[in-house]
LUMBAZA-224904 format. One record per residue (C-alpha): x, y, z; residue number from 1. Coordinates in Angstrom, 1 decimal. Example, Ala and Ser with C-alpha at 12.3 -4.5 7.8 and 13.67 -1.06 7.14 Angstrom:
residues 2
REC      px      py      pz    k
REC    12.3    -4.5     7.8    1
REC    13.7    -1.1     7.1    2
end
This chain:
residues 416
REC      px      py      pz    k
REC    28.2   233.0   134.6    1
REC    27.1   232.5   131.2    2
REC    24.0   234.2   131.4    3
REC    25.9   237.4   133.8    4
REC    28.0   237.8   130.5    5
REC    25.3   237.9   127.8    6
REC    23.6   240.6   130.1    7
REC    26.4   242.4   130.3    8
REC    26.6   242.2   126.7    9
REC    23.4   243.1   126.1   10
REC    23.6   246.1   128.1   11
REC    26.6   247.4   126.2   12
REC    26.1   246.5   122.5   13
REC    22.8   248.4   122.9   14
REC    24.6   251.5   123.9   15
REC    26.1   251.3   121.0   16
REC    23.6   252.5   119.0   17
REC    22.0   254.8   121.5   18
REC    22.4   258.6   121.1   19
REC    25.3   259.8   123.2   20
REC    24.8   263.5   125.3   21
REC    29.1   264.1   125.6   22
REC    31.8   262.3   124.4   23
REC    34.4   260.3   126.9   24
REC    36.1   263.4   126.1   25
REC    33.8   265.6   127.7   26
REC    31.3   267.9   126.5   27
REC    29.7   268.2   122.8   28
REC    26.5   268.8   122.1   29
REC    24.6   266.3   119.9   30
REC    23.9   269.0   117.3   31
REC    27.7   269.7   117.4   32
REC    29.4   266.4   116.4   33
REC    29.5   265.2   112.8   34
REC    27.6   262.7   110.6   35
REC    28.4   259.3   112.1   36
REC    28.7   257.3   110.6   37
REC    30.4   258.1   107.2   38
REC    28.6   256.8   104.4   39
REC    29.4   254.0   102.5   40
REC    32.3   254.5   100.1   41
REC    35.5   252.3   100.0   42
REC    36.6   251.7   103.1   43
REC    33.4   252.2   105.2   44
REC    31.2   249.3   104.5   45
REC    33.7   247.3   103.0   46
REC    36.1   245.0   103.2   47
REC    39.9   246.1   103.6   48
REC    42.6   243.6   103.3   49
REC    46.5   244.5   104.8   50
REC    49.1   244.1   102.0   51
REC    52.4   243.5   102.7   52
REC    53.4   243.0    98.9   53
REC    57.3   242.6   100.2   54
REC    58.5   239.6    99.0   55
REC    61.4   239.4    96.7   56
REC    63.7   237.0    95.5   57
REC    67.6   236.9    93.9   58
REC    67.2   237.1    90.2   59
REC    64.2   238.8    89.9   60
REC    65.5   241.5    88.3   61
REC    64.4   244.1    91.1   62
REC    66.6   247.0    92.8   63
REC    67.7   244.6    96.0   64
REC    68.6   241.5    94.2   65
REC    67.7   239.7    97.4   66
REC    65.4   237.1    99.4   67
REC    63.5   240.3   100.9   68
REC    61.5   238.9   103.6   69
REC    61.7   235.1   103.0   70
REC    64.6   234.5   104.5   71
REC    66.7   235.7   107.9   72
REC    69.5   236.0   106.2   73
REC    67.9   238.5   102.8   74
REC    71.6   237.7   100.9   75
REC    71.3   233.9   101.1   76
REC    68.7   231.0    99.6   77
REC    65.9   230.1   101.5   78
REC    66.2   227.1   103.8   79
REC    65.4   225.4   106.9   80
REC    68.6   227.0   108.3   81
REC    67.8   230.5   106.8   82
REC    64.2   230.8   106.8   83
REC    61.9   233.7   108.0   84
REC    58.3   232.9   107.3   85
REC    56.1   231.0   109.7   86
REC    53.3   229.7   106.9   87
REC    54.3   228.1   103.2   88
REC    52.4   229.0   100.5   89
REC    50.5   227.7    98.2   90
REC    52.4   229.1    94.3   91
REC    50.4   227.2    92.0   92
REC    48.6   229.9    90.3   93
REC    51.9   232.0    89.8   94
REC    53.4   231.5    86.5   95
REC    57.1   232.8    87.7   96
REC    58.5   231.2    90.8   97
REC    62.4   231.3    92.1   98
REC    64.4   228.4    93.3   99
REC    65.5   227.6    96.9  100
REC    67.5   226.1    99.3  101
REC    64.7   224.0   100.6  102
REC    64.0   220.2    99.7  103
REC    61.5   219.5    97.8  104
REC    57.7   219.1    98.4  105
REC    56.6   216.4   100.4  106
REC    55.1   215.5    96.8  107
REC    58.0   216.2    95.0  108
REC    57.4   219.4    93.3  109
REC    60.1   221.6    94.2  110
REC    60.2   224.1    96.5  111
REC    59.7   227.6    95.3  112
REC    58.6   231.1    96.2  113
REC    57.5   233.7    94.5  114
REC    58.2   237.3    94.3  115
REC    56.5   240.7    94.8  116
REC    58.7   242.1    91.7  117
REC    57.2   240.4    88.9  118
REC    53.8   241.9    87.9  119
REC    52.3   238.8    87.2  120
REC    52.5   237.7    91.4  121
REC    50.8   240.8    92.1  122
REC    48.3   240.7    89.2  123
REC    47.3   237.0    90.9  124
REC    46.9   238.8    94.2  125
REC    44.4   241.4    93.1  126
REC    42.7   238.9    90.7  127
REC    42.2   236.8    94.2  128
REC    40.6   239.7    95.3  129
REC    38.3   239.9    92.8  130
REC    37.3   236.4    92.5  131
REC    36.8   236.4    96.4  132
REC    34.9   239.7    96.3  133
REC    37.7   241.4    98.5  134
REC    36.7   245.5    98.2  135
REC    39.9   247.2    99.1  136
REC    44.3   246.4    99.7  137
REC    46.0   249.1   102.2  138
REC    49.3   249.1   100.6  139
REC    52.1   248.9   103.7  140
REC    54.8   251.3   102.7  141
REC    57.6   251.5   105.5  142
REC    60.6   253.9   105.4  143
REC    61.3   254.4   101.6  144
REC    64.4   255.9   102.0  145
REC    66.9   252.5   102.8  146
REC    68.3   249.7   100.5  147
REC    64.3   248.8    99.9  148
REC    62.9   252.0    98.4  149
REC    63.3   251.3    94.7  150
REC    61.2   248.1    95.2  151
REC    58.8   249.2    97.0  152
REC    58.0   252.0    94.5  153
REC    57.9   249.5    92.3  154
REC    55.5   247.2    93.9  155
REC    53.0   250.6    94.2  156
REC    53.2   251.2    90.6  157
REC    52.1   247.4    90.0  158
REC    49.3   247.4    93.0  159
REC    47.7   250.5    90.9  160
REC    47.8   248.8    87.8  161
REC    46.1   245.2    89.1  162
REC    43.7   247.3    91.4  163
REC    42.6   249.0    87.7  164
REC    43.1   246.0    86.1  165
REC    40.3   244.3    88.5  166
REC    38.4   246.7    90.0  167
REC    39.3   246.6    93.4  168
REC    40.8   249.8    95.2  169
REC    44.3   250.5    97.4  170
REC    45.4   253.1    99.3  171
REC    48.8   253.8   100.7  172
REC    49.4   252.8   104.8  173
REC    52.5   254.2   105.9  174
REC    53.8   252.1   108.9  175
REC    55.8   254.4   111.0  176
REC    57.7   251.6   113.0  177
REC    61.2   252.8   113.4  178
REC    61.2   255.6   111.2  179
REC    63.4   258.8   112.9  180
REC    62.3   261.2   111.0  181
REC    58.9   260.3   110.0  182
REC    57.4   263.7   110.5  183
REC    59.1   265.8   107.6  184
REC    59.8   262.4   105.6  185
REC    56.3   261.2   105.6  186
REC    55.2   264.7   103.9  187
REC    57.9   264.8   101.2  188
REC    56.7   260.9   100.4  189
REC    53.3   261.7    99.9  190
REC    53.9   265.1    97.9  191
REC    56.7   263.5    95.9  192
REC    55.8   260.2    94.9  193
REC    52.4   258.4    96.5  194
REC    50.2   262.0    95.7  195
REC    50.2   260.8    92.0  196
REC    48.3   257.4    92.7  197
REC    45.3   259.5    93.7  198
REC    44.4   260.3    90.6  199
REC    44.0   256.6    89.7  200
REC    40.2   255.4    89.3  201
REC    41.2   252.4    91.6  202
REC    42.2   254.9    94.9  203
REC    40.7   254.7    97.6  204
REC    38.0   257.5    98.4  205
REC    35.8   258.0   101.6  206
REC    33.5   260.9   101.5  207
REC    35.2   261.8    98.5  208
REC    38.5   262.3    99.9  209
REC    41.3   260.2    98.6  210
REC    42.0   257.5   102.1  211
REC    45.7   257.5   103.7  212
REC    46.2   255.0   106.9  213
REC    49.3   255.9   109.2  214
REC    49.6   252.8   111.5  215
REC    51.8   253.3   114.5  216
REC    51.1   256.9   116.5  217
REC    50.5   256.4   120.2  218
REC    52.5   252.4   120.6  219
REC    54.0   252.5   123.8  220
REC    57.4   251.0   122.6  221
REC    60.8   252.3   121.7  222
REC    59.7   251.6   118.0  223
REC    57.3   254.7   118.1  224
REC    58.7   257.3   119.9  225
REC    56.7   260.3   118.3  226
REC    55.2   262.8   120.8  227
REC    51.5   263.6   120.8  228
REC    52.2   267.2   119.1  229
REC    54.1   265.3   116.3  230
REC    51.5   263.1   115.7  231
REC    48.8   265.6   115.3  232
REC    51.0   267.7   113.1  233
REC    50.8   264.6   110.6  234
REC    47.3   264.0   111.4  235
REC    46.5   267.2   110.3  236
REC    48.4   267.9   107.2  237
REC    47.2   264.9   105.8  238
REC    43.9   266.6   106.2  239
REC    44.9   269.7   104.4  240
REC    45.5   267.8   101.6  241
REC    42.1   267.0   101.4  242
REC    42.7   263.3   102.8  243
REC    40.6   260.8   105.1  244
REC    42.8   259.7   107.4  245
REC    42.4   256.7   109.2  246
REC    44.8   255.9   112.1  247
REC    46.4   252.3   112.9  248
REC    46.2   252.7   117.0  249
REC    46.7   250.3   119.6  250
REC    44.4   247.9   121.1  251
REC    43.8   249.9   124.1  252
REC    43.8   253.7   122.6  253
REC    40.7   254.4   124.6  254
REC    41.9   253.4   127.9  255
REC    45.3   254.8   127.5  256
REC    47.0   252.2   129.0  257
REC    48.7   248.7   128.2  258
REC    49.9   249.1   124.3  259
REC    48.8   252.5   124.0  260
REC    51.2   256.0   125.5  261
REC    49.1   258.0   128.0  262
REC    47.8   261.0   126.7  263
REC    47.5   260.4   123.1  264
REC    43.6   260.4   123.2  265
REC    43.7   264.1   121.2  266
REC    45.8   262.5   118.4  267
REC    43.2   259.3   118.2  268
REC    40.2   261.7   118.3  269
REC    42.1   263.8   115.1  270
REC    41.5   260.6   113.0  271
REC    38.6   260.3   110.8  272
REC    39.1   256.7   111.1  273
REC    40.2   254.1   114.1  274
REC    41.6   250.9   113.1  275
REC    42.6   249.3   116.9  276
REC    44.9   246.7   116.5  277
REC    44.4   242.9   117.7  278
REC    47.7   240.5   116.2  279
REC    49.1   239.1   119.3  280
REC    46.4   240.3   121.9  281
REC    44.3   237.0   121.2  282
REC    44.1   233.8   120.0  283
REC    40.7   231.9   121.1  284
REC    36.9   232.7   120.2  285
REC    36.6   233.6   123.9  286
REC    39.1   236.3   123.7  287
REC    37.0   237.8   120.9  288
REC    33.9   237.4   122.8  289
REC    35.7   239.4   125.9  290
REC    37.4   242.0   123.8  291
REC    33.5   242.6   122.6  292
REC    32.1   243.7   125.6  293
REC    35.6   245.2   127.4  294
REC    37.4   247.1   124.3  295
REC    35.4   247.0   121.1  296
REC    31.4   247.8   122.3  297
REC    32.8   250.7   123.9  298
REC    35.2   252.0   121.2  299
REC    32.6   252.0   118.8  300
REC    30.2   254.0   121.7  301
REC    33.1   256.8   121.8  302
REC    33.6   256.9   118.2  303
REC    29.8   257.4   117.7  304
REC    30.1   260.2   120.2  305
REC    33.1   262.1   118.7  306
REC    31.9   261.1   114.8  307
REC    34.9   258.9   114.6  308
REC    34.5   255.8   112.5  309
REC    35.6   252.3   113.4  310
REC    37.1   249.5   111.2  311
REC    38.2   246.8   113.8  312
REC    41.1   244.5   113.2  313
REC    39.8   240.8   112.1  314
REC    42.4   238.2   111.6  315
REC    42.3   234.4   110.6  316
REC    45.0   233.3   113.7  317
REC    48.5   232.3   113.8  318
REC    48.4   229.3   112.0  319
REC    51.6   227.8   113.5  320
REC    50.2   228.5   116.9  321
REC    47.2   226.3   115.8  322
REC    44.9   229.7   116.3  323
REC    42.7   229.1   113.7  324
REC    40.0   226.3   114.3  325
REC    38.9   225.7   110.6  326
REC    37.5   229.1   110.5  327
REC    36.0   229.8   113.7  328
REC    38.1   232.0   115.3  329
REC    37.9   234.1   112.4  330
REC    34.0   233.8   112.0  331
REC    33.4   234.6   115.6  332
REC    35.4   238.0   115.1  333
REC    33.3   239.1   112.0  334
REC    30.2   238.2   113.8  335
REC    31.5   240.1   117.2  336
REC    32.1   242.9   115.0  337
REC    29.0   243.0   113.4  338
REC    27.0   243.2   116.9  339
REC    29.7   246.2   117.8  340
REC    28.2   248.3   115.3  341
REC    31.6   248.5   112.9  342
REC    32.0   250.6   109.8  343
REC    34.2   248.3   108.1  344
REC    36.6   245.4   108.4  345
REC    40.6   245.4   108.3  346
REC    42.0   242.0   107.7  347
REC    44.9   241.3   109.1  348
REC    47.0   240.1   106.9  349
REC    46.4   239.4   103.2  350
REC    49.9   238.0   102.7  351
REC    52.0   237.9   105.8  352
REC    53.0   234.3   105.7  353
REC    55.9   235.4   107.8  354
REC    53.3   235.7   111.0  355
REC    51.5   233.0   110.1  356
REC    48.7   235.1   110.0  357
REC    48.2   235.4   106.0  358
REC    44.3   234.8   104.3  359
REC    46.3   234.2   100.8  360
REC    46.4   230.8    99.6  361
REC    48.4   228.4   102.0  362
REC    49.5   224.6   101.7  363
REC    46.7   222.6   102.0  364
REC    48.3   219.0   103.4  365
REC    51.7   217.8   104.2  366
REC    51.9   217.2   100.5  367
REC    52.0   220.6    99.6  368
REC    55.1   221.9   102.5  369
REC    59.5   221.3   101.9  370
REC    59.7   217.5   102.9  371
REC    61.4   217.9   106.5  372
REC    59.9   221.1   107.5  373
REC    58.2   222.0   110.6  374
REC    55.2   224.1   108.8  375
REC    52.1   223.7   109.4  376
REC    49.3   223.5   106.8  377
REC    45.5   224.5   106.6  378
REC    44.7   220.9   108.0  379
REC    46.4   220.8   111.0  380
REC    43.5   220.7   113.4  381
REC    42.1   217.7   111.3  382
REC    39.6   219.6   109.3  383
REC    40.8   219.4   105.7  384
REC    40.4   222.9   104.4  385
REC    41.3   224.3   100.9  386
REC    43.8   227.0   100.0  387
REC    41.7   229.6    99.2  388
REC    39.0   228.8   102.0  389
REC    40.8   232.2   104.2  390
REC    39.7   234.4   101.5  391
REC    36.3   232.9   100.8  392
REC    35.6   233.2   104.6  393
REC    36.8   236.9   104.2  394
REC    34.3   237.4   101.3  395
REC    31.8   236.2   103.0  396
REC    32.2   238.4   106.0  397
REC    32.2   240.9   103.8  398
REC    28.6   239.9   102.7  399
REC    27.6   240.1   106.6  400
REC    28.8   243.5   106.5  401
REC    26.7   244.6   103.3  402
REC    24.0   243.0   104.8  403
REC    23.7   239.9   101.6  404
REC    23.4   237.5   104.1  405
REC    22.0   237.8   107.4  406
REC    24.1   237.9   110.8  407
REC    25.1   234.7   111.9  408
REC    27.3   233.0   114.1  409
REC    27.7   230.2   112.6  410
REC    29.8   230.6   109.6  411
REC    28.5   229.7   106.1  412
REC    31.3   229.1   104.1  413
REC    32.5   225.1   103.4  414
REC    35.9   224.2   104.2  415
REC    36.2   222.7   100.7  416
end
């Protein structure tokens, strides 16, 4: 069996980087499709972290005046009984925390959080990804127009000025989950208020065009309910603007099936980019080694044919779920990757400790979690691992991808 699946996987990977006559969509000539793959700019060839930056807490002095995101309950303290987070983090480095309703520490510090608000929290984030030689943050921006509008505008002006600061780059990612009117709203968003950012030296640019990600077109769900001729629409006046779009697509957006809507594959084809993604749809090294040869090889084989590029989703694991393995799960995706032929990598998440899924620093030990909680902590398989070790395994995926160290399965960074 085992050597029937490295055949098989030999067989595909190397179509991969064999010249295509059509595309699954029937038709081009060779001389007829464009460069593929894109150059290397900031997002191709690089390393592209998710970032939620949505965490807020009462007396920060922001526009909600709540517990945005750490909690259940955003008008109440944090607490074992109001809690919406799945991972505790690790708030040494911040200089500004807030109180909450949790006990302390299990080594009696007390329990605090920190907030998206101040610039200092962000200024640590971006300095992270400097020091762990993380190229790029995709901004999340949801629905402006509610109750958390005023902070989120707020936490955009403070991305720009940390990705200046330390010379990483950002570019906006609107998640459309939800959001009724997305396809006038969307426009007047980006003409009205994210446009400006562009001109920063820290935005994003692929083949010289400033890079916007819309994550969400073609979900089967009730949270997505866009038609195909919508879709496009957006696709393509985000072009006229002179953008490189990339698009956030399900897992299966080939196949048309499972997560994705049928008959979205013109809207995926309008993308300059495909990001498919993979939170939820596995959790052991063997599901990465099967999406390789059933989903990815042969994404990356279409996109080639209809000079689409690819940045696959790579994530550390749920850590609650006990996903992670010290490392390997994560490790076996870049190297998977890697052997797909991918453009560029999409971390899933920077900071999303309310998934679980988060590469930002984390509690280390019991020691470092509320004394009575239920979380967690980097150690839990009995490997002791430090809280940075997420983002210096990132980094050096990243150097895979540059081609500073050579492809390996066996991942080189130490746990401590």
């Amino acid at each position: 069996m085992q050597i029937r699946f490295h055949h098989i996987l030999l067989l595909l990977l190397g179509s991969t980087w064999l010249s295509c006559s059509k595309s699954d969509g029937g038709g081009e000539k060779e001389e007829d499709k464009p460069t593929w793959p894109s150059p290397v700019g900031d997002v191709v060839g690089k390393v592209t972290v998710g970032y939620q930056g949505w965490f807020a807490c009462n007396g920060d002095g922001g526009p909600i005046n709540m517990y945005w995101h750490w909690t259940q309950d955003w008008g109440k303290l944090p607490s074992s009984t109001n809690n919406g987070i799945k991972s505790w983090p690790d708030v040494r480095d911040y200089t500004k925390t807030y109180a909450t309703g949790w006990a302390d520490l299990n080594n009696g510090n007390p329990a605090h959080l920190f907030s998206n608000y101040d610039d200092q929290t962000v200024d640590v984030h971006f300095n992270w990804m400097k020091q762990y030689n993380l190229d790029c943050a995709a901004l999340q921006r949801f629905n402006p127009n509610g109750i958390e509008g005023g902070i989120r505008d707020a936490v955009t002006a403070r991305v720009k000025t940390a990705a200046e600061k330390y010379g990483r780059k950002f570019y906006i990612m609107y998640d459309v989950s939800g959001w009724n009117n997305m396809q006038t709203e969307v426009k007047t968003d980006w003409t009205n208020k994210m446009k400006t950012y562009t001109t920063s030296s820290a935005y994003a640019k692929q083949n010289g065009k400033p890079v916007v990600c819309i994550w969400g077109f073609g979900f089967n769900d009730n949270n997505h309910n866009f038609t195909a001729a919508a879709c496009i629409d957006v696709i393509k006046w985000f072009k006229d603007q002179g953008c490189y779009v990339i698009g956030g697509v399900p897992t299966h957006w080939r196949s048309q099936n499972s997560d994705s809507r049928p008959g979205f594959i013109e809207v995926y084809k309008n993308f300059n980019m495909l990001s498919p993604w993979m939170v939820g749809r596995m959790s052991k090294i063997i599901d990465s080694d099967n999406f390789l040869v059933q989903t990815n090889a042969p994404d990356v084989t279409f996109c080639k044919a209809n000079g689409i590029d690819y940045q696959p989703c790579i994530m550390p694991g749920d850590l609650q779920e006990r996903q992670r393995v010290h490392g390997e799960f994560m490790w076996r995706q870049f190297y998977n990757m890697m052997r797909a032929g991918a453009q560029g990598f999409y971390i899933s998440m920077f900071d999303e400790y309310n998934e679980g899924n988060q590469i930002a620093k984390t509690a280390e030990t019991q020691a470092m979690v509320p004394a009575g909680s239920s979380f967690l902590t980097l150690d839990e398989d009995g490997t002791a691992c430090s809280s940075d070790y997420y983002m210096r395994l990132a980094g050096d995926g990243g150097r895979m991808l540059k081609k500073e160290i050579a492809l390996t399965p066996a991942k080189p960074t130490a746990v401590k």
